[in-house]
C-alpha positions as CSV (number, residue, x, y, z in Angstrom):
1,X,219.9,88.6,90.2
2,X,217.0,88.1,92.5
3,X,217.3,90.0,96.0
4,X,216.9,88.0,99.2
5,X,213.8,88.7,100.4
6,X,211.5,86.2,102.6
7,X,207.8,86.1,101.2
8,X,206.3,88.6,104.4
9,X,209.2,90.8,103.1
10,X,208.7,90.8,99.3
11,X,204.9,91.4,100.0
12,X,205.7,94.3,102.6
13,X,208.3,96.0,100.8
14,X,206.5,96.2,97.4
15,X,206.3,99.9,96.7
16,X,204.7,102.0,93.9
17,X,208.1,103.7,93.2
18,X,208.4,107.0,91.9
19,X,211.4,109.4,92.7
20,X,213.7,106.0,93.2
21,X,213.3,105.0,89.9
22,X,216.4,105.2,88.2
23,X,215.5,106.3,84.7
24,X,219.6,105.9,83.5
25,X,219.8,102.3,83.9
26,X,218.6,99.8,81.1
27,X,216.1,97.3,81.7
28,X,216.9,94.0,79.8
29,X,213.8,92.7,77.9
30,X,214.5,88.9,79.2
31,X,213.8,90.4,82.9
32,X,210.7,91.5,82.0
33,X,210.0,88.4,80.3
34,X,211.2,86.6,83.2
35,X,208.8,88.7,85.4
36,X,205.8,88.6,83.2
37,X,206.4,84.6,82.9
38,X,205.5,84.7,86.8
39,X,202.7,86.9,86.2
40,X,201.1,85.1,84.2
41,X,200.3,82.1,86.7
42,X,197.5,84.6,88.2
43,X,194.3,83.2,88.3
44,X,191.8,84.3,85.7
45,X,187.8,83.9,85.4
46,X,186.9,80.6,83.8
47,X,190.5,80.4,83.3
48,X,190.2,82.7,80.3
49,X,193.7,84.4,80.1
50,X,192.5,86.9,78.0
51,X,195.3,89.2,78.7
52,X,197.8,90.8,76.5
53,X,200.8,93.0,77.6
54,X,202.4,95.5,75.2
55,X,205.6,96.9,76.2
56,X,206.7,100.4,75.1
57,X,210.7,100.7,74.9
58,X,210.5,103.7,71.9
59,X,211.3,107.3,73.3
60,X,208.9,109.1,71.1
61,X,205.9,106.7,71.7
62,X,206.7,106.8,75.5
63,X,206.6,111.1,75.0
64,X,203.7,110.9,73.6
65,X,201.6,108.6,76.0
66,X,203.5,111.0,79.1
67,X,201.7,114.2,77.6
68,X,198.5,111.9,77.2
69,X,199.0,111.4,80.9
70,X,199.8,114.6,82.2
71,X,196.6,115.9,80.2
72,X,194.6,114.2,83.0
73,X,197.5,114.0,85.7
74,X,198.6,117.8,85.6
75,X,194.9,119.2,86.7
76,X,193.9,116.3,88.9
77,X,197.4,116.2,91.1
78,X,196.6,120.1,91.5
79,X,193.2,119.8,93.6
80,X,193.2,120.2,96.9
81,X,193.5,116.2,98.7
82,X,191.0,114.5,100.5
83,X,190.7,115.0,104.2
84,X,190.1,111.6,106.1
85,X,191.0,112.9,109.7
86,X,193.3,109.9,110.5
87,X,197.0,109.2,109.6
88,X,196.4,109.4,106.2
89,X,196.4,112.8,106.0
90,X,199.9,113.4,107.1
91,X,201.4,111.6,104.7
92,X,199.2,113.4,101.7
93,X,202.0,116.2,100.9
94,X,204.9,113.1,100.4
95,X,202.3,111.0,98.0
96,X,201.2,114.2,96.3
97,X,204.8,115.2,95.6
98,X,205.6,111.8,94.5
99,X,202.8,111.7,92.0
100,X,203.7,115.5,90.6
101,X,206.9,113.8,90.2
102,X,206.5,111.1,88.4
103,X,203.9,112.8,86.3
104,X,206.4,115.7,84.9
105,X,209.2,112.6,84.5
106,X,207.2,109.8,83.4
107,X,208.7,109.8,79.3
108,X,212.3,109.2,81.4
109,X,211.4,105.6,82.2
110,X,213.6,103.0,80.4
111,X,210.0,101.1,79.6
112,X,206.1,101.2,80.2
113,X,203.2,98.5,80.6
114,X,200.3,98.7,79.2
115,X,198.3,95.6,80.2
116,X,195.4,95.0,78.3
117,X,192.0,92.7,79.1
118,X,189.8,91.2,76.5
119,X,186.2,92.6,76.2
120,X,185.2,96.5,77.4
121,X,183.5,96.7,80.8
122,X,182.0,100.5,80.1
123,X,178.7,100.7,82.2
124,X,178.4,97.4,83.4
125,X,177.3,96.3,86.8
126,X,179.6,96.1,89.3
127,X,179.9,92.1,89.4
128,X,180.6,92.1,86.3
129,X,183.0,94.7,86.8
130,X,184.6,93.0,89.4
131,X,184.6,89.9,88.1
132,X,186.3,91.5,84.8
133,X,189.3,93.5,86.4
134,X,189.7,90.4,89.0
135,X,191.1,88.4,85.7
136,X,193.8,91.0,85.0
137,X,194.8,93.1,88.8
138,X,196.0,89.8,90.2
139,X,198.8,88.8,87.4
140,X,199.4,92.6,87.2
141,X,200.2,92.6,91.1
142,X,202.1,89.6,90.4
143,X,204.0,91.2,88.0
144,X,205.2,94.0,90.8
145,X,206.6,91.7,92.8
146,X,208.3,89.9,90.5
147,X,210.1,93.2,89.7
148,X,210.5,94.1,92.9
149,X,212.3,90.7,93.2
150,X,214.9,91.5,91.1
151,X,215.7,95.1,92.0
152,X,213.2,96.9,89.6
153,X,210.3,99.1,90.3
154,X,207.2,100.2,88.9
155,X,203.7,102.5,89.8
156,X,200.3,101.3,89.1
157,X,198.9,104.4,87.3
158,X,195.6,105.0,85.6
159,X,195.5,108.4,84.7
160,X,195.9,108.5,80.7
161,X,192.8,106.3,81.1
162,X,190.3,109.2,81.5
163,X,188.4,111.3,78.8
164,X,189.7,110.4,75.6
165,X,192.7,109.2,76.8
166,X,192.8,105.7,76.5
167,X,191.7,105.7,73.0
168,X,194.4,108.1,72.1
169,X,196.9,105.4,73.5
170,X,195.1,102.8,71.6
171,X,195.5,105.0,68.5
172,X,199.1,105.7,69.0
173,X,200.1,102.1,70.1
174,X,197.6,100.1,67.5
175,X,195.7,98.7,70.5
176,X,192.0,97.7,69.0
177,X,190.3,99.9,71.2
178,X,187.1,97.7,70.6
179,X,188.4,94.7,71.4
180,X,190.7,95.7,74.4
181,X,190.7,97.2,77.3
182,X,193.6,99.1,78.9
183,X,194.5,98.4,83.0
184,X,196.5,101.3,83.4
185,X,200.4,102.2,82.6
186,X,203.0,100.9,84.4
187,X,206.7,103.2,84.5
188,X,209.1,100.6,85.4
189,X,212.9,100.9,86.2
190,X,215.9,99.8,88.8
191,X,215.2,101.2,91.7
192,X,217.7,103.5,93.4
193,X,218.6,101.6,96.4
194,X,216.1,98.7,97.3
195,X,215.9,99.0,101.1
196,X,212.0,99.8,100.9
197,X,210.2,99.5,104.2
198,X,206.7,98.7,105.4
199,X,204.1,101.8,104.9
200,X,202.2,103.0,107.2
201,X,198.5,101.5,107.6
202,X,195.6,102.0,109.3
203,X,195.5,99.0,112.1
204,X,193.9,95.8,110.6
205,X,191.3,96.0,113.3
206,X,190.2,99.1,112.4
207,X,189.1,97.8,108.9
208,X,188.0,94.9,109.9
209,X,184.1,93.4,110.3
210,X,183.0,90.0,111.9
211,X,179.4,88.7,110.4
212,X,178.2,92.3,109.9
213,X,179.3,95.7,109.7
């Protein structure tokens, strides 16, 4: 079942869902497929599709990757947040408590994904950086909407990356940690409810920059 959402809504709408993620609810493997079937009609660099996504469905491999997360999540969501002095600010204490959230629950989600790019960008410039993570974000994004299409959610997190982390996931999941590179982990679930709503943004002409700066 696909909701009916017009495109301006479906891209509006699209939430990195934490405390609506309804971690009782199964999540069919040929919904994922169908989503990940859309994702992968992102555009790539040179067209070289040199993607691979590993799901993680097994309750002790998804325990295991949570406390590799909250290694890195549990100190990091405890510093003080940034100050920006605009309306970003206010809304600090609901992201923060959705993070802490997700970080103490994230073993309770019915599946993870772990996309994975070809190569490892460590130290490289940042074209090539750029050019690297432009081959995998974009299917990855596509991937959230698709799932957000069909009443699922999902978070783009990147926190079991840092220190040691992602090779500990590559150890535990058999990912050839010299081959591949990890994007990040994705919780995904049914959403509780799916009446999301625009966020609140900084005004586009506030960000915005005609022939220089």
């Amino acid at each position: 079942m696909t909701l009916d959402l017009t495109v301006d809504e479906l891209l509006t709408s699209t939430r990195s869902v934490r405390k609506r993620l309804d971690f009782d609810k199964p999540v069919p493997r040929e919904v994922l497929m169908e989503c990940l079937d859309l994702a992968l009609q992102a555009p790539t660099g040179s067209n070289a599709q040199g993607w691979q996504f590993l799901f993680v469905e097994d309750p002790a491999k998804k325990k295991a990757l949570a406390d590799i997360y909250r290694a890195t999540g549990t100190p990091y969501l405890d510093m003080p947040a940034p100050v920006r002095g605009d309306m970003r600010d206010a809304q600090m204490d609901s992201v923060l408590s959705s993070a802490k959230y997700l970080n103490e629950n994230l073993e309770k989600a019915p599946v993870f994904l772990i996309p994975c790019l070809e190569g490892r960008p460590d130290g490289a410039p940042a074209g090539m950086q750029a050019s690297y993570w432009g081959s995998l974000i974009p299917a990855v994004w596509s991937f959230m909407l698709a799932l957000r299409s069909r009443g699922l959610g999902s978070a783009y997190t990147t926190l079991h990356l840092i220190g040691d982390g992602e090779k500990q996931a590559a150890e535990l999941l058999g990912i050839p940690f010299d081959r591949y590179t990890q994007g990040g982990l994705w919780p995904i679930a049914y959403t509780k409810g799916t009446d999301f709503k625009p966020a609140k943004r900084l005004p586009a002409e506030q960000l915005t920059h005609w022939d220089t700066w």
